[in-house]
Backbone bond lengths (Angstrom), bond angles and torsions (degrees), N, CA, C in turn:
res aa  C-N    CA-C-N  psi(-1)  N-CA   C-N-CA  omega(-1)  CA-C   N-CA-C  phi
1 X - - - 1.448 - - 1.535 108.78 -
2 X 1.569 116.81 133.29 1.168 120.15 -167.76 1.475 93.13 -75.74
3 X 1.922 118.10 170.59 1.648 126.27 173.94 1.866 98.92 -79.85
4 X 1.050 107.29 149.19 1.180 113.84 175.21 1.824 100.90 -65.76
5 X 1.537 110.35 150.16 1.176 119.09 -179.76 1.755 107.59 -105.94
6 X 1.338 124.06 93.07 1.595 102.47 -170.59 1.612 94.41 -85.27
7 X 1.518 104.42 173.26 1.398 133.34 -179.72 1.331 125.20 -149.64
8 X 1.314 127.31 141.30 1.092 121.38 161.78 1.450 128.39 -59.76
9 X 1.446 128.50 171.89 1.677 104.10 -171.43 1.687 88.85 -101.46
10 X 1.853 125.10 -13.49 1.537 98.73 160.97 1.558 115.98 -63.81
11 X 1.512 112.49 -39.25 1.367 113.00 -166.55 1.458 95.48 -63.33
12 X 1.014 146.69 -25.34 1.760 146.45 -178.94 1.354 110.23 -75.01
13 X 1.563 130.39 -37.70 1.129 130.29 163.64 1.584 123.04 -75.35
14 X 1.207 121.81 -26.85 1.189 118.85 164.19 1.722 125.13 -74.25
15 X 1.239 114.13 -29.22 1.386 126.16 178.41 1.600 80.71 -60.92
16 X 1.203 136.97 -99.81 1.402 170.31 178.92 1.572 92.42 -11.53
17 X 1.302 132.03 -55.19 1.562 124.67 158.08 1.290 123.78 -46.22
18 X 1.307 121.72 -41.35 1.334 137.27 -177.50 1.663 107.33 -65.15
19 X 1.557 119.63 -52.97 1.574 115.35 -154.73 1.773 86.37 -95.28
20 X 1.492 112.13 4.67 1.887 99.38 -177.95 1.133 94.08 -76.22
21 X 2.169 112.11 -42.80 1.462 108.00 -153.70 1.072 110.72 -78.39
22 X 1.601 128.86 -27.16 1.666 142.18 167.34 1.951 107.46 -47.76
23 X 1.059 104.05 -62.44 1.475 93.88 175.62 1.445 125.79 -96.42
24 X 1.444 124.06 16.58 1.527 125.43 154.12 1.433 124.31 -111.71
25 X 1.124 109.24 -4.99 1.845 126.82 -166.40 1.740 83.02 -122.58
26 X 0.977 90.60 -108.25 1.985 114.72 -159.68 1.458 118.94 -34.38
27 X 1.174 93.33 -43.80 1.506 92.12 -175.52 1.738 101.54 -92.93
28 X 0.891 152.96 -17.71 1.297 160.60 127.49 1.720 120.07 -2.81
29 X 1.745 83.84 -64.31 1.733 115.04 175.73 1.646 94.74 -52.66
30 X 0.838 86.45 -83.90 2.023 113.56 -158.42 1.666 95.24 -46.66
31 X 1.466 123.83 -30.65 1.854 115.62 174.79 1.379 100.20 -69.40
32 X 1.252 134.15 -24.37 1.670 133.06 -160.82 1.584 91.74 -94.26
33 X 1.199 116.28 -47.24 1.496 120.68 -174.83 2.025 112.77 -56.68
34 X 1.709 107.22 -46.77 0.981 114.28 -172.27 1.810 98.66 -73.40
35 X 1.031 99.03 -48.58 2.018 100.87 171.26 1.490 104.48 -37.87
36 X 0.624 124.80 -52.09 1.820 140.81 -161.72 1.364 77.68 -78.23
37 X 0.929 139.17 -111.18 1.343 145.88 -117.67 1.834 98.25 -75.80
38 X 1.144 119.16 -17.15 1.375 122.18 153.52 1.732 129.44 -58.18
39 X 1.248 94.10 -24.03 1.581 110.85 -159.77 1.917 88.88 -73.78
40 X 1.454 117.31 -59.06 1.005 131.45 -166.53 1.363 105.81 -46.59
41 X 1.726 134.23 -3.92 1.298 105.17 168.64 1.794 103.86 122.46
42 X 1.543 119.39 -154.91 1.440 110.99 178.51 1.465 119.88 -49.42
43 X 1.097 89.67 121.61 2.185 95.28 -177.24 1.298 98.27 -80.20
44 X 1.194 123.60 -27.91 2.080 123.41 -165.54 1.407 95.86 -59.32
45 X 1.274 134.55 -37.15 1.630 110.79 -176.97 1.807 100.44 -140.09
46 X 1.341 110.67 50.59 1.498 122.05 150.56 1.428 120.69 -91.04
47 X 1.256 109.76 124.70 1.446 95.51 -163.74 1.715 95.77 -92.34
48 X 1.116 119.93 -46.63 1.690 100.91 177.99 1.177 118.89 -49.91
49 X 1.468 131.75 -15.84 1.597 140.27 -164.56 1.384 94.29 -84.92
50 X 1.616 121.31 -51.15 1.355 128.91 168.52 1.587 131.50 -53.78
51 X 1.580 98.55 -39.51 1.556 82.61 -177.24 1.098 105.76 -108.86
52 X 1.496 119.12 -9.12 1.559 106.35 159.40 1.398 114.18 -49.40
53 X 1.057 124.07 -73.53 1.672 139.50 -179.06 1.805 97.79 -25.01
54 X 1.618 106.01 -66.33 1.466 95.09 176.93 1.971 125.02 -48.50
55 X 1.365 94.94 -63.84 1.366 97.33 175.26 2.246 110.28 -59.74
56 X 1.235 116.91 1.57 1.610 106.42 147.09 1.711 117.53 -78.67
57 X 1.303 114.35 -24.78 1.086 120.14 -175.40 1.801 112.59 -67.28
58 X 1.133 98.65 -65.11 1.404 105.70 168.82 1.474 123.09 -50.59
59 X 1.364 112.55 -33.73 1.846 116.91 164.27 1.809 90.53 -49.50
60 X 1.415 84.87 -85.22 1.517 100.66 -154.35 2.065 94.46 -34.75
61 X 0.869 129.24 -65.88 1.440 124.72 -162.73 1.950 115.35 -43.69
62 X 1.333 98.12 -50.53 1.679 123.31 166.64 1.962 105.09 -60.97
63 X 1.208 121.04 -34.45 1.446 106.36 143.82 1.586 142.92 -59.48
64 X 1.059 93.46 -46.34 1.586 97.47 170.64 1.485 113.44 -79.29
65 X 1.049 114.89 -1.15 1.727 104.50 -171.25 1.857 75.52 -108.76
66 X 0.880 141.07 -88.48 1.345 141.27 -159.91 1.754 105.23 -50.49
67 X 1.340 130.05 -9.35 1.348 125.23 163.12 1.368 107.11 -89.45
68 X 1.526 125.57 -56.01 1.649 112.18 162.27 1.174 117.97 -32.51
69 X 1.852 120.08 -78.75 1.529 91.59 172.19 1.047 154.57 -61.02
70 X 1.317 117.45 -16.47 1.799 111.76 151.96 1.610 133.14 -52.83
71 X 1.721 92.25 -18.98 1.684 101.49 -175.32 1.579 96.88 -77.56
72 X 1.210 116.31 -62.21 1.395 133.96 167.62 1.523 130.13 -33.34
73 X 1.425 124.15 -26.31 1.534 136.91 -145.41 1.750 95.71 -92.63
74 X 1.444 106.66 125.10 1.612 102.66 154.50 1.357 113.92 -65.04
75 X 1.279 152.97 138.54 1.936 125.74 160.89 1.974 85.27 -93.85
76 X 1.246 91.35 143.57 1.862 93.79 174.79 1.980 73.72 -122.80
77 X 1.223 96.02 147.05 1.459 136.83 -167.18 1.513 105.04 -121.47
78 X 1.420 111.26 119.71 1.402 102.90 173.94 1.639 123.84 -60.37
79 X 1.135 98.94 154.12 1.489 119.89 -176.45 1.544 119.27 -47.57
80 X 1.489 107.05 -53.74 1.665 113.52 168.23 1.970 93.27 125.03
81 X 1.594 96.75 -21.73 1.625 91.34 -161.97 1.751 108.66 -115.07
82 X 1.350 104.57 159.97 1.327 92.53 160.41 0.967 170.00 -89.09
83 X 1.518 129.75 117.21 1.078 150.09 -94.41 2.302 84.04 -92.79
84 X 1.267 108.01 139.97 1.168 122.90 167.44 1.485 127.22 -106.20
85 X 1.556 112.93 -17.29 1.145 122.16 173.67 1.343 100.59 -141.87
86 X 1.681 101.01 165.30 1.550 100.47 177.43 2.086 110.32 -91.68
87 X 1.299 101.13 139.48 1.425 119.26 178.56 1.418 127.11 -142.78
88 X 0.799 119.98 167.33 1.634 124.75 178.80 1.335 108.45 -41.90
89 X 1.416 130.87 111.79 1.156 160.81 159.94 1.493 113.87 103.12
90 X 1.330 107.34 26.85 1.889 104.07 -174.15 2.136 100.68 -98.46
91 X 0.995 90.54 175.74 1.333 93.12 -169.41 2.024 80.82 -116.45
92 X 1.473 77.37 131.28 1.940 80.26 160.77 1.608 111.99 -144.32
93 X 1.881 80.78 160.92 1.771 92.91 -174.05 1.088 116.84 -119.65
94 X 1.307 118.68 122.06 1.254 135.48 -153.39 1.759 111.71 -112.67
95 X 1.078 131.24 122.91 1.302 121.07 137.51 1.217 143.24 -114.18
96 X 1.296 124.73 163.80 1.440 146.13 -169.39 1.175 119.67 -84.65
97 X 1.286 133.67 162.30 1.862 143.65 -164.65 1.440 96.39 -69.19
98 X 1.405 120.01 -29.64 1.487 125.56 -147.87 1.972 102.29 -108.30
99 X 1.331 110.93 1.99 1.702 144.98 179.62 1.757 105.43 54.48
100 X 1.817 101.86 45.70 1.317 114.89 160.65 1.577 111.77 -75.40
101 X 1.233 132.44 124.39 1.830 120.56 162.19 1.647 100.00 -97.38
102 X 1.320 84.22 157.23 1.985 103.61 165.26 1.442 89.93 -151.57
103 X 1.628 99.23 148.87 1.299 114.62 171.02 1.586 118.24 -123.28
104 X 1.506 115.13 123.58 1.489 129.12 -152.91 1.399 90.94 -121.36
105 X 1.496 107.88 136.79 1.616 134.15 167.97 1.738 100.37 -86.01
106 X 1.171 111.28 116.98 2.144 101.59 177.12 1.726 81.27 -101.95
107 X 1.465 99.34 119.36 1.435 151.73 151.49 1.378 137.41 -45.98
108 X 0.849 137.26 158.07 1.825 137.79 150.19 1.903 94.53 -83.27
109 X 1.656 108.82 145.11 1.509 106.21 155.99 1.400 135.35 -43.41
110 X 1.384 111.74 -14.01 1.314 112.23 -170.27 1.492 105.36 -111.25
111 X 0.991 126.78 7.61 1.710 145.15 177.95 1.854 111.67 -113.61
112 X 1.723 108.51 -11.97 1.568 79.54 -179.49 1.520 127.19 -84.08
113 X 1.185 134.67 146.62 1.214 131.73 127.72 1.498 132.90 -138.86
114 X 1.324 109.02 117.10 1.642 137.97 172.46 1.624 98.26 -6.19
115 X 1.227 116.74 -53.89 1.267 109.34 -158.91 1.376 124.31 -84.79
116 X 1.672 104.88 -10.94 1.648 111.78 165.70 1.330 106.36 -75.28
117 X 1.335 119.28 -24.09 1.731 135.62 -148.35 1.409 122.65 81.84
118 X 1.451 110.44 21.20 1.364 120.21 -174.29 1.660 113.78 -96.93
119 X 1.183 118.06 99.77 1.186 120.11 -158.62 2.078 112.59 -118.65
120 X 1.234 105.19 142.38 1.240 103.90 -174.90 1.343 134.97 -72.21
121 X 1.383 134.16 134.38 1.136 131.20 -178.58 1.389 115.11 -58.61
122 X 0.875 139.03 -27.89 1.623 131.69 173.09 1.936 106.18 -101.45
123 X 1.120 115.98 35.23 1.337 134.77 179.94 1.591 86.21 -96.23
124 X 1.457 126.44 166.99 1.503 136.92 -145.94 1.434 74.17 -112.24
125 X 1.675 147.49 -50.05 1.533 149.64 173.20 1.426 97.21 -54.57
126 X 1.341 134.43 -64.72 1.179 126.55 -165.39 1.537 115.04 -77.46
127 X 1.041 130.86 -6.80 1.616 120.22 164.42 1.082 91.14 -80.71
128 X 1.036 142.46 -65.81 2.129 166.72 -173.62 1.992 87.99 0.93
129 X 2.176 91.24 -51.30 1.453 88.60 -151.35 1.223 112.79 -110.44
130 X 1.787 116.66 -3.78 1.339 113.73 170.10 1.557 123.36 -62.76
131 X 1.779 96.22 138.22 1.319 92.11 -167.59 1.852 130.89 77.37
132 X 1.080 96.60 17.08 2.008 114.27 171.76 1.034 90.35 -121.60
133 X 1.854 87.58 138.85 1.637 124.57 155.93 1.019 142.36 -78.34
134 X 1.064 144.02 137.20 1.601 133.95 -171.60 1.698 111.19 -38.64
135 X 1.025 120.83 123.36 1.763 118.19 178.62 1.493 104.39 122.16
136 X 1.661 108.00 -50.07 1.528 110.41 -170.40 1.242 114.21 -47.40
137 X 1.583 119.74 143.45 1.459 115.68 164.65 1.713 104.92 -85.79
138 X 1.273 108.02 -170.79 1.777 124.07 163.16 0.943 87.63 -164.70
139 X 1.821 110.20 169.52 1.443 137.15 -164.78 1.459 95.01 -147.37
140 X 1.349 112.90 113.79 1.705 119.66 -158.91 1.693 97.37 -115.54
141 X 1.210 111.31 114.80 1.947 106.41 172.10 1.662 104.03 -78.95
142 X 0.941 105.95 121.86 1.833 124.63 -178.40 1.542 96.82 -110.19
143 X 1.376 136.55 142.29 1.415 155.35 135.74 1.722 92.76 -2.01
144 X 1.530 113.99 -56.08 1.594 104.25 -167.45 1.285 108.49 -95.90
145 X 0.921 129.71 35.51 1.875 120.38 -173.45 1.829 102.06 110.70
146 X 1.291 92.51 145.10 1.469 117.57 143.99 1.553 123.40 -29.91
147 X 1.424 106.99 127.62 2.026 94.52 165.57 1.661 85.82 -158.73
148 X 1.669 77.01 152.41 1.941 102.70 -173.49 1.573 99.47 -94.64
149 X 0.506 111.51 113.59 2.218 116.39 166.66 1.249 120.76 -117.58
150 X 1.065 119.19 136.83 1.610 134.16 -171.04 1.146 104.86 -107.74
151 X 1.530 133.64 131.47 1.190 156.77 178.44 1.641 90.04 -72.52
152 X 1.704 114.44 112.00 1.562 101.16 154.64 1.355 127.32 -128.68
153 X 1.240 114.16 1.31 1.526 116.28 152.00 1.528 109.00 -160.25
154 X 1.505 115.99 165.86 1.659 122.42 -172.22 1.757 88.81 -157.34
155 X 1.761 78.58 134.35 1.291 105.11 178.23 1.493 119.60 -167.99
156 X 1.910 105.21 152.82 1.611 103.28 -162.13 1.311 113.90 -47.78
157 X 1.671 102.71 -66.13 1.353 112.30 -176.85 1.401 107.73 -107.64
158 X 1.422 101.31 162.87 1.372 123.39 -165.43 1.125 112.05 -73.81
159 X 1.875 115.07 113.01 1.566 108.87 160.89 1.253 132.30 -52.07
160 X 1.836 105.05 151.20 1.338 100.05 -166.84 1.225 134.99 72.07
């Protein structure tokens, strides 16, 4: 039995935006493009005939991986209440030794990226904070060193 895949229900709508626009837009485009560029004659050294064809490949592959996981995906739905500990889909605020904060969304793996602040629950930060209360510290091992962070507030949605 596969692990359950949870998700947020944005991260579920955005996956689900993504594989509509891949197979009603893009891949649409790129069959008219590869038609065309077929028409012109020897395909062995057309290069639009070629990399169209490749870039169908990559549609088509980025469909099936983003239709499995939608088939696959728990969506966990926030609670409605306020949140006392940090859990799957809370936003938390964290600070640093040096009294920097960042505030991180803990994620499904297939929803993180660093740069929204959306970070994964089985990420070495996101176990760090599942399940801490406002006040608690953790001690997170990073590639560059150790750092102490203090839990200082958790909440559904994102302030501001």
């Amino acid at each position: 039995m596969a692990a359950k895949r949870y998700i947020t229900s944005e991260g579920h709508a955005r996956f689900r935006a993504e594989l509509d626009k891949l197979w009603t837009v893009e891949r649409r485009t790129v069959v008219a493009e590869v038609e065309a560029a077929a028409a012109h004659g020897d395909r062995s050294e057309n290069a639009e005939y070629i990399y169209g064809k490749k870039r169908l490949r990559e549609i088509d592959r980025r469909v099936r991986y983003l239709s499995k996981l939608l088939e696959d995906a728990v969506v966990v739905e926030p609670s409605g209440r306020v949140p006392d500990k940090a859990y799957f889909g809370t936003w938390v605020t964290v600070e640093d030794e040096e009294g920097e904060t960042a505030v991180y969304r803990l994620v499904g793996p297939d929803e993180f990226d660093a740069g929204q602040g959306l970070i994964s629950i089985d990420s070495p930060l996101g176990k760090a904070l599942l399940g801490r209360r406002e006040g608690d510290s953790v001690l997170v091992r990073r590639p560059k060193g150790e750092i102490e962070l203090t839990v200082v507030g958790i909440a559904e949605r994102r302030e501001g």
